[in-house]
C-alpha positions, 0 to 999 in steps of 0.5 A: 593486746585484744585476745579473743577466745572463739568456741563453738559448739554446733550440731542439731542444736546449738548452744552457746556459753555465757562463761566468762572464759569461754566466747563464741565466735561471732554473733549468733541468734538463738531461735527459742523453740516454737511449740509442736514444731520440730527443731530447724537449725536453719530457720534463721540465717545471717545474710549480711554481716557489714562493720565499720571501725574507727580507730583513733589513738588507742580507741576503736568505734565500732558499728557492726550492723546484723542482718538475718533472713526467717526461712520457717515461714513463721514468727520466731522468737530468739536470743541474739549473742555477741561476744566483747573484748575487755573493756568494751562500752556498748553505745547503742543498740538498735533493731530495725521494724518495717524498714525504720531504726528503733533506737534503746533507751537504758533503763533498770535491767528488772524494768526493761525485762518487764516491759519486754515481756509485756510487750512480747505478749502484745506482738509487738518488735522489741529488743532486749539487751542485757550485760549477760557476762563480762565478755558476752552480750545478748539480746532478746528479739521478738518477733522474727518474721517470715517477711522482714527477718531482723535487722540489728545494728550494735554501737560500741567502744573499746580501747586497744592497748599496745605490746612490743609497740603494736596494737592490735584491734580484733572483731569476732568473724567465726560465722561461716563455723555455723552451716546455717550462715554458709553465704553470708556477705561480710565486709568490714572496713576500718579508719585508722587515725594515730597522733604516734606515725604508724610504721607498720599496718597489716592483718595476720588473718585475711586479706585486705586492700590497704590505703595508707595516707601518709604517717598518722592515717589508713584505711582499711577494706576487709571482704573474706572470699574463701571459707577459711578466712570467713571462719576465723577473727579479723585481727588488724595489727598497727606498729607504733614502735618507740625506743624511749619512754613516750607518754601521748594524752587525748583530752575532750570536753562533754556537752556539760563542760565536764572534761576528760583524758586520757594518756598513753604510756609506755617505757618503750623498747630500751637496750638489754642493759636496761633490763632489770635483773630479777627474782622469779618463783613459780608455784605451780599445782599437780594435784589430781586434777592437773594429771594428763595434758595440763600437767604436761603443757604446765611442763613444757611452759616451765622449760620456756619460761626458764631457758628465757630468764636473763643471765642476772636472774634468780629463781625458784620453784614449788610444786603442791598438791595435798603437800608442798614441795620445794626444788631447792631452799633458796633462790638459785642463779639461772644458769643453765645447770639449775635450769635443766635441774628444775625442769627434771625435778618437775618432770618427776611431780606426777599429778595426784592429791588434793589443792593446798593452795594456803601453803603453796603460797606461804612458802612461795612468798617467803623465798623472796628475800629484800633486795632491790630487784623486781620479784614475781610469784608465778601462781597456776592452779586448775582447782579450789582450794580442798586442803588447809583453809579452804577460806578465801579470805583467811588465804588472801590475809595470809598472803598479805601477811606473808608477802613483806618483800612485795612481790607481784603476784600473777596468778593463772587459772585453768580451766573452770572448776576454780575460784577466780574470785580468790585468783583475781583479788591475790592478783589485785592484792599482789599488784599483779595480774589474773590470767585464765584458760580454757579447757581445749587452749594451749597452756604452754603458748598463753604462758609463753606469751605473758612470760615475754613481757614479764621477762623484761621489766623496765620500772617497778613502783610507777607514779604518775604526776599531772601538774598545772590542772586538778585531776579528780579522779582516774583509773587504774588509781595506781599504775602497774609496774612497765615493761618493755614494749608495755603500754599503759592506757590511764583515763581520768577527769580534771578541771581547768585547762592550760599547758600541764606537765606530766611526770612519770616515776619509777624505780630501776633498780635501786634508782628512781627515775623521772621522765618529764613530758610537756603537753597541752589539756586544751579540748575541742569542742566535738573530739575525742567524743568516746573519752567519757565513755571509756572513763564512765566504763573504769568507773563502773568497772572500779564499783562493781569490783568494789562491790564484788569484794565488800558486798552490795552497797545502795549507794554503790548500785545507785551510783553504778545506775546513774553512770550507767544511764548518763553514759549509756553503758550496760550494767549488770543492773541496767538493760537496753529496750528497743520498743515501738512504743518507747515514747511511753517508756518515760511517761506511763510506763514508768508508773506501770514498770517502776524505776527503781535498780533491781538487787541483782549481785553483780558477776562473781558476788558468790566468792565459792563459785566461778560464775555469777549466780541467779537470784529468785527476784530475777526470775520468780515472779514470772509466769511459771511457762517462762521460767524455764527458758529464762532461767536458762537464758541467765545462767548459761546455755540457750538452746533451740530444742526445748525438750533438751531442757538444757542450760548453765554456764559450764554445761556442754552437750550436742542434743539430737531429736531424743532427750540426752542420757549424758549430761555435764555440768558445774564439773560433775557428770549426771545420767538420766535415769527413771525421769532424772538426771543422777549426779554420778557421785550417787551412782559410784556410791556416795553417801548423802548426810541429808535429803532435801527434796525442793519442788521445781520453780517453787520459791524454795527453788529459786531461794535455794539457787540464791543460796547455792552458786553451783546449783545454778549449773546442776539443775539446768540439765534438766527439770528433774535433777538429783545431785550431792551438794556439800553432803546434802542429798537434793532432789527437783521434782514435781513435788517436794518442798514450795516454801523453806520454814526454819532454819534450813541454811544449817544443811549446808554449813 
């Protein structure tokens, strides 16, 4: 299913996360703080916030158009923020001057900037919108006037895949959190158009009015009244429930004749003695790190996924911090005796000591032994690795090494000091899957809910086999191993057209099994019209993956640009621009601006850091006035009260009219003192190796984030910034270092 995670912070000022984990809820504008005015929470309002949705099969079309209301009496300037579900293509982006729609054009993200700039310094109404993370979309508006206000419409696609035979579509509606936008009309309607007869149609969340045309259609009309329902997600559940293996296919054809699918597959809901029996290992941390809730929700989750195991199951069970700790040898049979034994004997790991992730996982996949059964290693961790090799390749080689049964390996991370990049690729490696919480979400109810569907495996080893067309490329490439109540959404082109035959395989047990299903790849012309997009998005999605793991490629980055200029569909090297002027965009301002893709790294390069890092060609060659509230617009937190000097991902603070004494960021604590923020490791007597002191903007400094993921949150708490990075003393100040010499890389190796 969609899961959003909604998180606000609100209070004089209001800042949002740009974190992969952690989404606000519902669209915000960020109003950039006018010079020699006091900070007005209640300059910009949402008025109007009207949705239409079109759901078709497992696709939902979305057009949300925003509209806000400028109550300062000036121009103001802001960051419109919107958060996204998984997989989501944005199709257009629009602003609205004097009343006509201005619709982008996709260019090259360094490019539009450029031009965003230039044209903001011309007065002029332009909006620009940036893939700012994964989840999280901004866009910057200027200017707002007093007059007209803004007026934003937002044009994107997502699929909506099936558990237990229901899907469920969620839009982010957490606006009335924000004082500011108390009033504010809001109506979303939605058409719901399924090939599979729906069964059931209903929202868990607000009331609606519900006109159901016979089996395959509904419609749906949404108007929160009370504030309750104005201040949580729409979420709209459709039940499509099968008892057998059903496989659907949607096909379309683009204006170019190139043609498109996509299938729907799913095992169904089959009888208990269907359900495989299977091995099970969870390896689950207790280092210091873990003490207090986490290691008691961790506890509580365990119980859960134990008493849920089926008779025929085995399992086993490590816990690690610096060391690793094993509840029994071998794998036990789950009854209830060995359940409640390792309930207590986890009860009994109090939280304390480094993270010895190497071994934990070694001695996790070593328990799995050659049978026929499904095997799953169950993987949590709050930390990075501090013990044994602490590099990410050399884990996930041993991993590879250790891993000869092929268990699938589902790895849960918590909070945000973590490598999620060393997470995601031993889940991609393992076949399995990457799960994330955030600090403040319940880690017994996230697990709990994953621990359902693992609970019941129908096929391992899936295939699927479309003859009668050629099929050139699709993804996933390779198909997760089913559950019950499981659904798999696979996107592919071909070539031809005629009657095909698709074939899925699988094992249970030591059985293979087919399931063969007749259908037809003849496309209409005008239907389906979203298929290239969602394919061109896997597409995307599969190249910058490739890249995260093996570095940038040109060749790569040229064919993530093309796709993304072809489709329309945000990058982390394109943008959208919405301009007056946008005519010129592709005539002279292609000889001013260039045409060439920026070099940026796409999310998670920086394999020692969680969130994407900021690179000096991003930002550097900017005018130094700018800097700062670009700076922080990209690595994080945008603020309304400039002189908070607030920003990264990770920092969280409430700012009153003064400047903050206490700030966090990246993990670490800093406190203002004497004109600086002091990382707290100096203040409890940390001794430096080193001291580099970087003059702040300089292009020591930005050259120095480059190098230095984490430095990215640390210096976003203020201008001048001491902190500790790995032994080395570093100082931002108004003086210091403006360009390296040398080979200063060598302080931190």
């Amino acid at each position: 299913m969609n899961r959003f995670t909604p998180r606000l912070l609100t209070g004089v000022v209001t800042m949002v996360l740009l974190a992969a984990l952690s989404i606000p809820a519902g669209a915000l504008i960020i109003i950039k703080p006018v010079p020699h005015q006091p900070p007005n929470p209640y300059a910009l309002r949402l008025t109007e916030n009207n949705v239409q949705v079109m759901i078709t099969d497992r696709v939902a079309e979305v057009t949300a158009e925003f509209v806000y209301e400028n109550t300062s009496g000036i121009d103001l300037e802001g960051t419109f923020l919107f958060p996204l579900p998984d997989e989501a293509a944005v199709n257009n982006f629009s602003l609205f001057v004097n009343g006509e729609e201005i619709t982008a054009e996709l260019l090259d993200r360094d490019r539009a900037r450029r031009i965003y700039e230039d044209i903001v310094r011309r007065q002029k109404d332009p909006a620009l919108l940036e893939f700012a993370d994964r989840q999280l979309l901004q866009a910057r508006i200027y200017p707002i006037t007093p007059r007209d206000g803004a007026k934003v419409r937002l044009y994107y696609t997502h699929p909506v895949p099936a558990e237990f035979g229901t899907a469920e579509f969620v839009y982010p509606l957490s606006i009335e959190k924000l004082e500011a936008n108390a009033g504010c009309r809001i109506e979303v309607n939605v058409t719901v158009k399924s090939t599979t007869p729906l069964k059931t149609v209903y929202s868990p969340t607000h009331t609606v009015d519900l006109e159901q045309d016979g089996e395959t259609s509904a419609y749906i009309t949404c108007i929160p009244a009370t504030a309750g329902q104005r201040a949580a997600d729409f979420h709209l559940l459709m039940m499509t429930a099968d008892d057998k293996v059903t496989a659907n296919f949607l096909t379309c054809r683009d204006a170019h004749g190139v043609q498109y699918f996509m299938g729907m597959i799913s095992p169904g809901m089959p009888d208990d003695e269907e359900i495989l029996p299977k091995d099970v290992v969870f390896c689950l941390d207790r280092s210091g790190s873990m003490e207090g809730e986490k290691i008691e929700q961790a506890r509580a989750a365990l119980k859960f996924c134990l008493n849920r195991l089926n008779t025929d199951d085995r399992f086993g069970l490590v816990v690690f911090n610096s060391d690793v700790e094993i509840f029994h040898k071998g794998l036990l049979a789950a009854d209830s005796e060995n359940r409640n034994a390792a309930v207590e004997f986890f009860q009994r790991a109090l939280a304390g000591g480094g993270t010895f992730i190497d071994g934990a996982l070694k001695t996790s996949l070593e328990m799995f032994e050659a049978n026929s059964r499904p095997r799953y290693l169950v993987f949590l961790t709050d930390g990075l690795p501090t013990v044994g090799t602490r590099n990410a390749e050399e884990i996930l080689a041993h991993a590879a090494i250790k891993n000869v049964h092929e268990a699938r390996v589902f790895t849960w991370g918590v909070g945000y000091d973590l490598n999620a990049g060393l997470l995601n690729d031993l889940a991609q490696q393992g076949r399995g899957h990457a799960s994330y919480v955030e600090p403040g979400q319940d880690l017994e109810v996230e697990l709990s809910h994953f621990f359902e569907r693992l609970n019941r495996p129908v096929l391992a080893d899936c295939k699927l086999e479309i003859s009668g067309v050629k099929i050139t490329e699709i993804y996933p490439p390779e198909l997760p191993d089913m559950f019950a109540g499981s659904e798999v959404i696979v996107v592919g082109r071909y070539e031809g057209g005629s009657p095909v035959t698709a074939m899925l395989s699988g094992r249970q047990g030591e059985t293979y099994k087919q399931f063969v299903f007749a259908t037809n790849f003849s496309p209409e012309e005008g239907r389906y019209q979203f298929l290239p997009k969602l394919w061109a998005g896997r597409r995307i999605g599969y190249l910058l993956e490739d890249m995260r793991r093996n570095g940038e490629n040109r060749e790569v980055i040229d064919e993530v640009v093309a796709l993304s200029k072809q489709y329309g569909i945000i990058t982390p090297y394109t943008s959208f621009l919405v301009a007056p002027e946008q005519p010129a965009l592709s005539n002279g301002w292609d000889q001013e601006y260039g045409d060439t893709p920026s070099g940026i790294s796409p999310p998670g390069t920086d394999y020692t850091t969680t969130r994407r890092t900021v690179t000096s060609e991003k930002i550097k060659n900017m005018p130094v006035t700018d800097v700062s509230d670009i700076l922080r617009a990209q690595i994080g937190i945008v603020g309304k009260d400039d002189r908070s000097k607030t920003g990264g991902a990770g920092a969280n603070e409430l700012v009153c009219e003064s400047q903050s004494v206490f700030k966090t960021a990246g993990g670490k604590s800093f406190t203002l003192r004497d004109g600086f923020y002091v990382d707290a490791d100096l203040l409890t007597g940390a001794a430096p190796t080193d001291t580099l002191m970087i003059k702040k903007f300089s292009n020591a400094y930005f050259e120095l984030l480059g190098l230095c993921g984490p430095c990215n949150e640390y210096f976003s708490v203020g201008d001048q910034v001491k902190v500790i990075y790995r032994g080395v003393l570093i100082i931002i100040s108004d003086e210091g270092i403006a360009e390296f010499e040398g080979d200063w890389h060598s302080l931190f190796r």
